[in-house]
N, C-alpha and C positions, 0 to 999 in steps of 0.2 A: 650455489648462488641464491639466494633469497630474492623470491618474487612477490614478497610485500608491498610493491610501489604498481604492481600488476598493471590494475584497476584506473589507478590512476594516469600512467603513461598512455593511457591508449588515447588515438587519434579522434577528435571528436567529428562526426561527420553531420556535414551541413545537406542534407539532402530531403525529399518529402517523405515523412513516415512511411507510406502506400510504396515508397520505390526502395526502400531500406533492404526487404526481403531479397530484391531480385539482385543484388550484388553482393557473392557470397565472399569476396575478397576484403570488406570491410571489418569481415566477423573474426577472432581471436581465440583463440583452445583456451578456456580457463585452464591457468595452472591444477597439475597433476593436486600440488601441495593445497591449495587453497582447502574450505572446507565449507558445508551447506548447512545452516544451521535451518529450522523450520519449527516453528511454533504455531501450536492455533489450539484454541477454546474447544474441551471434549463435549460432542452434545449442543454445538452451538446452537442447532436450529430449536432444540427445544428453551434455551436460555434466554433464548431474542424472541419467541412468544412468549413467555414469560414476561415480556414488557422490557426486558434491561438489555437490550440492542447498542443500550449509551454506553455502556458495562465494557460490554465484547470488544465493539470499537475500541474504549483507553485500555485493554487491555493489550489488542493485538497495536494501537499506536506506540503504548510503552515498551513493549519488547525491539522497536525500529530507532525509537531515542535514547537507551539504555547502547545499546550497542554504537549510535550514531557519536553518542557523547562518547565511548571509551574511542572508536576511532578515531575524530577528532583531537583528544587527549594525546594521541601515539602519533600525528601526522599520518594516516590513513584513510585512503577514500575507498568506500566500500558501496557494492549496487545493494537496492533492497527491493523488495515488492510488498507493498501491503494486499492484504487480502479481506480487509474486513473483521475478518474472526481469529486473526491468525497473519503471521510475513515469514518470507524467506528472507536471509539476508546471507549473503557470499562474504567470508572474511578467510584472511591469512591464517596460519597457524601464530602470528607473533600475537595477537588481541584473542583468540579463541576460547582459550580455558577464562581469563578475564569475564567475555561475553557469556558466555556459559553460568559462571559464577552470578553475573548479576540478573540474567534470565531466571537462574533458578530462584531468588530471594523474590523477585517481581511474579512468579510462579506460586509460592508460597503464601505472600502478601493475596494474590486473586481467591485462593483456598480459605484464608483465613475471614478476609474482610467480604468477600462474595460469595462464598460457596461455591465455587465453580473451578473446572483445573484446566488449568493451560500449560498443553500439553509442550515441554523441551526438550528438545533434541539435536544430535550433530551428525553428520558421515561427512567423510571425506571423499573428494571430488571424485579423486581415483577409483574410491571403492563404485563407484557409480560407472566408469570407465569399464570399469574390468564385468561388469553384468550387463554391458554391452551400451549403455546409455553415450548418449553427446552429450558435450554443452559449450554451444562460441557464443560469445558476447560480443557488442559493440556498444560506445556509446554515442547519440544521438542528438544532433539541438532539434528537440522541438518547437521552440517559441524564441524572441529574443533573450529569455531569462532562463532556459531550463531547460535543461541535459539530463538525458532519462538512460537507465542500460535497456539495450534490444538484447533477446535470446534466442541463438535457433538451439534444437535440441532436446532432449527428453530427461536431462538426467535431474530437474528440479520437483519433476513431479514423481518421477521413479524415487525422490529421494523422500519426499515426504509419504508419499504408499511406504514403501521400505521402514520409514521412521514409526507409521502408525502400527502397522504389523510388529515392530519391536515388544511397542506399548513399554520401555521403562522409562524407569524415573532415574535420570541422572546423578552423580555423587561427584562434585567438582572436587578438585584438590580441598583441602583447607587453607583455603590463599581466604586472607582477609581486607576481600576486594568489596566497594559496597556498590548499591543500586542507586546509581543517579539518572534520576527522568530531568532533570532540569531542563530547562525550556520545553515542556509539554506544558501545552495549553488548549482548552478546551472550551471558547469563551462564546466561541458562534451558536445560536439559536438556530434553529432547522431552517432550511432556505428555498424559495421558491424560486421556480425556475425562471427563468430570465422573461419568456413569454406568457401571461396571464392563463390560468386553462390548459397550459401545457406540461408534459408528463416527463419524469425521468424514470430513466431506463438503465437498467443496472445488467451488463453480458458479462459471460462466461464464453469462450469460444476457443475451443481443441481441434484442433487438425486431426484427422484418426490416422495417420501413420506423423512420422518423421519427415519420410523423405517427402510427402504433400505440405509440410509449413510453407516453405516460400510461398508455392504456386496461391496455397488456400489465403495465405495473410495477405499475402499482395492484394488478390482478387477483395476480399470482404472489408480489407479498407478502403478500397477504390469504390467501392458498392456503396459503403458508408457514408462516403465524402460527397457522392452523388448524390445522395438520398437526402442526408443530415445537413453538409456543410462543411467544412474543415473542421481542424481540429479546437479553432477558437467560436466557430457559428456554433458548434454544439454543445461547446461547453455549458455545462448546468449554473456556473457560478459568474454573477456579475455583482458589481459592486452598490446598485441598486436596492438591489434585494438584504447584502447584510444586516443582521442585528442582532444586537449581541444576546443573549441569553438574561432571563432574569428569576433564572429557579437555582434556588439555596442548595436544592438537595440535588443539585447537576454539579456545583459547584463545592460542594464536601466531598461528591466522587471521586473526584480530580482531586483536592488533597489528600484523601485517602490510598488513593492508587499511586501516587507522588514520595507518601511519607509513611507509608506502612498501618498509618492509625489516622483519627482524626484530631487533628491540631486547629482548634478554633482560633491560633496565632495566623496560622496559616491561612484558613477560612477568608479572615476578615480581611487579609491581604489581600486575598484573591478576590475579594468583594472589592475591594479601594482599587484594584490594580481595574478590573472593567469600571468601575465609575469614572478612573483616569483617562483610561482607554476612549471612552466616548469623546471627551473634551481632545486628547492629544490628535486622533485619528481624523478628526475635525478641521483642528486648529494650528498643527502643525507640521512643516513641510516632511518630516523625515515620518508623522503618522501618514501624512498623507500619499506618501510617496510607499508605503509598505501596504496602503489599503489596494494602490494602483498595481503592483505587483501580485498581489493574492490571487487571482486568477490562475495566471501565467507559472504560478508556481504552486499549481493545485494538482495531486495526481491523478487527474481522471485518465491515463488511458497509461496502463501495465501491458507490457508485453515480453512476458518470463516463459518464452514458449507454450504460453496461448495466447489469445488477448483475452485481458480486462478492462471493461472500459463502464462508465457510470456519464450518459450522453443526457443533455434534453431536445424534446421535440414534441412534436404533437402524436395522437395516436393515428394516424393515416401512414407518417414515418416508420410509426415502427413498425404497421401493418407490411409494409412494402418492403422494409429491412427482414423481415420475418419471414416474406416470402422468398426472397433469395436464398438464405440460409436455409430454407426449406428443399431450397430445390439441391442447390449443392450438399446437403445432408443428405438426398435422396441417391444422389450419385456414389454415395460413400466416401466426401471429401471432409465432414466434418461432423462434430457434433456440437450441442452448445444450449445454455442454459438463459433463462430472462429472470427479471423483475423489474414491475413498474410500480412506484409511487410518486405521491404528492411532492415531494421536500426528500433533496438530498443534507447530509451531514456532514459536518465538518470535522477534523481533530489535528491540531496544528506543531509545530515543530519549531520552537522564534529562540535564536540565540541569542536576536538583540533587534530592535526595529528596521537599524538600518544595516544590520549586516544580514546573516543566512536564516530561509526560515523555508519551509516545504508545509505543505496540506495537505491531507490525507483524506481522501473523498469517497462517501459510499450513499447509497441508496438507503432511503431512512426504512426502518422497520427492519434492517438488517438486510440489505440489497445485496449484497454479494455469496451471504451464508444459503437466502432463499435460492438465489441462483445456483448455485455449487447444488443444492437439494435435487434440483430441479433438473441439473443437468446429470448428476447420480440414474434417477431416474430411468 
């Protein structure tokens, strides 16, 4: 029986993120079949001092819309996690070699056009199963607009350790499948937090066994939600603060990560499409109605069996969030990584204004790669 529809059929449950953990009957054995793909930027932390943080981001965004758009194409719905430098994404075997295929050319294109390799890979669920790892999903409404997958389990991060210890380089079939990023957009200018003077905070946070997830997540969202505010009070992105970008060479990026080279056709479109932009988002109900949604359909807070979450607030919050984690770190409930900066960043996902679009949200100067470093450490 083919469980291609897996992902999809499951029940979405309407309850508050912080109480997600403590009900393990919600949760669902990803298929044996299914398979974990895991991409990310070799060296990231040195390539994001390097200044090209903007780089990393559309690279590990392009690997989530390349696969988003072949699922899509096939009527499949697929979980993903972005990471910043790098995404997991869970797919069937019926779209795998497909995604594979177009990861590698989006692999190639980052080597050729950046210098930099982005590293592709695949295991299957089961082999993760059988060296002992879990992995249950649920999917979850977080907001009115936006249903996220929860994971308890270990076998995402066994999977990419596992993939980096590989270290190859993949050789798909010769299927003559291409690379479409279409609807990757990259059009937002760095954003300041909601509050003047106030700081975003980019976490990393691992439970140090398995069997302490629920107890640990449950607790340090509740810690969170005390501290910071729900999941909409801390959000980093308000509709205030947008604006759009107005550098050339942000915007030849994103053609050239889109089309393999640089098409000054392309350019100039993507130059007229934010000129549009400004006046539609304005002016019209169906812009202004997808400006209202941007928020709501922003991923600031992953949770692939750790959390990732990219929060703002002031620095007294995070002092007091930092104390917590201090102390349950000290008990041996967890470990977990920061970064604070100015301006979080954006990299977007738009099929069409008023249809599906998702955002991709990190901590500017590389907020999730410093974190990951950080919490190595």
């Amino acid at each position: 029986m083919s469980t291609v529809t897996f992902y999809k059929d499951l029940l979405i449950q309407h309850i508050p993120i912080q109480e997600v953990f403590e009900d393990h009957t919600i949760f669902n054995k990803v298929p044996e079949e299914w398979n974990i793909i895991v991409t990310d930027v070799e060296n990231s932390t040195k390539v994001v001092k390097a200044g090209n943080h903007q780089l990393v981001n559309l690279a590990a965004t392009g690997t989530i819309v390349a696969c988003l758009n072949i699922a899509r194409e096939n009527n499949v719905m697929i979980p993903f996690f972005f990471g910043g430098d790098g995404a997991t994404i869970l797919v069937p075997d019926e779209i795998l070699e497909e995604c594979l295929h177009a990861l590698v050319l989006h692999q190639e294109n980052c080597k050729t056009n950046f210098d930099f390799f982005l590293r592709v890979d695949s295991c299957k669920v089961d082999d993760m199963y059988q060296k002992g790892a879990t992995l249950s999903i649920s999917k979850v409404k977080l907001n009115d607009l936006h249903i996220i997958p929860v994971i308890l389990g270990d076998a995402l991060q066994m999977a990419e350790d596992y993939i980096k210890s590989l270290n190859r380089k993949i050789q798909p079939d010769a299927i003559p499948y291409n690379l479409n990023l279409k609807g990757m957009e990259c059009k937002w200018d760095k954003i300041d937090p909601p509050v003047s003077h106030n700081e975003i905070l980019t976490l990393i946070i691992i439970a140090q066994t398995v069997d302490l997830q629920s107890a640990v997540y449950s607790e340090v969202l509740t810690r969170m939600e005390l501290i910071y505010g729900d999941v909409k009070k801390r959000h980093p992105i308000t509709l205030e603060k947008l604006k759009m970008i107005n550098s050339l060479s942000q915007l030849k990026n994103e053609v050239i990560v889109k089309f393999s080279k640089l098409k000054w056709k392309e350019v100039l479109s993507s130059v007229s499409r934010s000129l549009m932009a400004r006046w539609y988002l304005k002016n019209n109900d169906k812009g202004r109605n997808y400006l209202k949604e941007l928020p709501q359909l922003t991923e600031s807070l992953m949770l692939d069996g750790t959390i990732n979450t990219v929060i703002s607030g002031t620095a007294r919050q995070r002092e007091l969030l930092l104390t917590e984690l201090d102390s349950m770190k000290e008990k041996g409930m967890l470990r977990y990584g920061y970064f604070t900066s100015k301006t979080s960043v954006l990299s977007c996902y738009v099929t069409a204004m008023d249809n599906y679009h998702i955002h991709f949200l990190d901590g500017d100067q590389g907020g999730y790669t410093q974190a990951a470093q950080i919490l190595k450490r």
